[in-house]
C-alpha positions in Angstrom: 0.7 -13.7 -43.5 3.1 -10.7 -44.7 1.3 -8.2 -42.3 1.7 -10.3 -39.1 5.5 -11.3 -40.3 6.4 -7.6 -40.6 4.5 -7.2 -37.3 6.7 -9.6 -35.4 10.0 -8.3 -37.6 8.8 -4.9 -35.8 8.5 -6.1 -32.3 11.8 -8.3 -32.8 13.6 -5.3 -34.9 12.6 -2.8 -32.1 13.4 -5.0 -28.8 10.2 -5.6 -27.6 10.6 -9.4 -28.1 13.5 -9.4 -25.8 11.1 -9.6 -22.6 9.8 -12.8 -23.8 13.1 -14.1 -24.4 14.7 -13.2 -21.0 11.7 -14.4 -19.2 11.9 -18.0 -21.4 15.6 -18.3 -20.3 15.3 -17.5 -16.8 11.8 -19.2 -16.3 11.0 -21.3 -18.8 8.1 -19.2 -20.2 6.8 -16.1 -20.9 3.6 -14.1 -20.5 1.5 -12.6 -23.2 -1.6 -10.4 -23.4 -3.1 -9.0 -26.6 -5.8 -6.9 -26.5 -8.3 -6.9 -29.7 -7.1 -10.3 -30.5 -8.8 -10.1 -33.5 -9.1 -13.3 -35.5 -5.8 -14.6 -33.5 -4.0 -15.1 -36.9 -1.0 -12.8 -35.2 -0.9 -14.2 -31.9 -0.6 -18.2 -33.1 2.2 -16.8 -35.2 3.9 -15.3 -31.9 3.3 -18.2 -30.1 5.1 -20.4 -32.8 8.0 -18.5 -32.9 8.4 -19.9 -28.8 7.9 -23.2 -29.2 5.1 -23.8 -26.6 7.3 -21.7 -24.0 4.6 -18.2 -24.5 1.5 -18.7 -22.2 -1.2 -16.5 -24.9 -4.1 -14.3 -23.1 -6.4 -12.6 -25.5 -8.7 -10.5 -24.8 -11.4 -9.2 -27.2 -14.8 -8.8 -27.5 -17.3 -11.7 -27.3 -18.0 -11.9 -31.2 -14.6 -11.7 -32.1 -13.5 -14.3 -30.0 -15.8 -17.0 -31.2 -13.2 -16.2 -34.6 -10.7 -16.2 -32.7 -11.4 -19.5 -31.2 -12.3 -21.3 -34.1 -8.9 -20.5 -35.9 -7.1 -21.7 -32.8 -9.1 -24.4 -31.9 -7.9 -25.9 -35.8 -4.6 -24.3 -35.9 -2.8 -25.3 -32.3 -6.0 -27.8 -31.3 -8.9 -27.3 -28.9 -7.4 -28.7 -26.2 -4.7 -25.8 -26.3 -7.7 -23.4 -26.0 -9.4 -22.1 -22.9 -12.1 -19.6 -22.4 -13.4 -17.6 -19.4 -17.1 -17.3 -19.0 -19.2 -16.2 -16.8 -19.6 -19.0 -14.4 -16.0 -19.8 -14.7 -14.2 -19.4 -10.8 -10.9 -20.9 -11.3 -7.6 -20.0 -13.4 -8.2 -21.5 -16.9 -4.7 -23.0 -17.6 -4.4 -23.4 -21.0 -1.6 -22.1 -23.7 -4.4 -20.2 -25.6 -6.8 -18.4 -22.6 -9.5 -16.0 -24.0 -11.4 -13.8 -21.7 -14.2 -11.8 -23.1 -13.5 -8.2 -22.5 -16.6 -8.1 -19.7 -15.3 -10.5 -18.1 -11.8 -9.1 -17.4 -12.8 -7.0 -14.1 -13.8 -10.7 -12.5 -10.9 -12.7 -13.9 -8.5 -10.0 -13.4 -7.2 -11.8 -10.3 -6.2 -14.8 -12.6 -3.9 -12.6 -14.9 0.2 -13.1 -14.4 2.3 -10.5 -15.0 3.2 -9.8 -18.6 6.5 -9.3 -20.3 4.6 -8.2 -23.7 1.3 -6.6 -24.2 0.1 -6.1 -27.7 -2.6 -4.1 -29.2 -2.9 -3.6 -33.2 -5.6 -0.9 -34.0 -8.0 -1.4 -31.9 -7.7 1.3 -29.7 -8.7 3.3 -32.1 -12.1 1.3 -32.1 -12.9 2.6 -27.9 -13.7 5.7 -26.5 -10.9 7.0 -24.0 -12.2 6.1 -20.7 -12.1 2.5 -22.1 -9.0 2.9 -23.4 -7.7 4.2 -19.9 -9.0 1.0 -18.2 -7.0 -1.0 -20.4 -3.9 1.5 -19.8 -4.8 0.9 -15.9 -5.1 -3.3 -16.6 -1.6 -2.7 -18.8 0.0 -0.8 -15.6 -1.4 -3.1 -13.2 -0.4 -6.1 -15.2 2.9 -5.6 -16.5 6.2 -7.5 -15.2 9.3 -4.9 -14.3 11.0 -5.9 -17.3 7.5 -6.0 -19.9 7.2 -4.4 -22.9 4.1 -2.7 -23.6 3.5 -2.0 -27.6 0.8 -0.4 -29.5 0.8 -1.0 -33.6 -1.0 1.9 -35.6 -2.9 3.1 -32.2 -2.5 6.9 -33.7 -5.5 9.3 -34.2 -6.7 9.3 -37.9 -10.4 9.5 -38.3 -11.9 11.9 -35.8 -13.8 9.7 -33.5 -10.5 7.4 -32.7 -8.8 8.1 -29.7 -4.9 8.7 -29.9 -3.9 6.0 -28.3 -0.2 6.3 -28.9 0.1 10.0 -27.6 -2.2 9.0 -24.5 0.3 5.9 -23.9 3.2 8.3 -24.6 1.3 10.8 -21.5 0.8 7.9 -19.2 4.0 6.1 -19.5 
């Protein structure tokens, strides 16, 4: 619980919550994507902290998300939970939408605009074309006023792509 709390003091602490707060006031809610949701422990806690107004996309890899789901599906309720699949043709409107990371190129047409996109770590986990398809989703994806943030995306172990400094480049 500490970790995600000093996550969102971060994102609050360094602006990049303001987004979601502008876009609440002048629309009612806000968009967010997280890629490598992870077991969703950090994005239930962001969603909290708006009150139902912060429409959640998570994207993530298959495995993961079966997690991801189950913590959401007790913590908020299943029937605040949607997930893309592969036969799945319309916009899922839920406040918890998960689409598998294969299944982003076809949904991609669903996706708002974000005012925050989130990754924690798991750039680290792709090779750097994948990581430059996400960058192209991110820049494709991201309302004028969005904040896109990256949480200990830096190059440690020799395999992990820098995603920080590559972000840094492209943005």
């Amino acid at each position: 619980v500490i970790l995600y709390q000093r996550r969102i003091n971060a994102l609050y602490a360094g602006g990049a919550l303001q987004a979601i707060e502008d876009a609440i006031a002048a629309r009612g809610s806000a968009n967010y994507l997280e890629i490598g949701s992870g077991h969703c422990l950090f994005a239930y806690a962001l969603a909290e902290c708006f009150a139902g107004a912060l429409n959640v996309f998570l994207i993530d890899l298959p495995f993961v998300i079966a997690n991801g789901c189950a913590y959401l599906a007790c913590a908020a309720g299943t029937n605040r939970v949607g997930l893309v699949m592969a036969n799945t043709t319309a916009e899922v409107e839920k406040p918890f939408v998960f689409v598998p990371n294969y299944l982003v190129p076809d949904y991609e047409h669903h996706l708002p605009d974000f005012h925050l996109v989130h990754n924690a770590i798991s750039f680290n986990e792709m090779n750097a074309q994948q990581v430059a398809d996400y960058f192209d989703l991110v820049e494709r994806h991201l309302a004028d006023e969005g904040v896109f943030h990256i949480a200990g995306g830096c190059k440690i172990l020799d395999y992990h792509v820098d995603a920080v400094a590559a972000a840094i480049d492209r943005f």
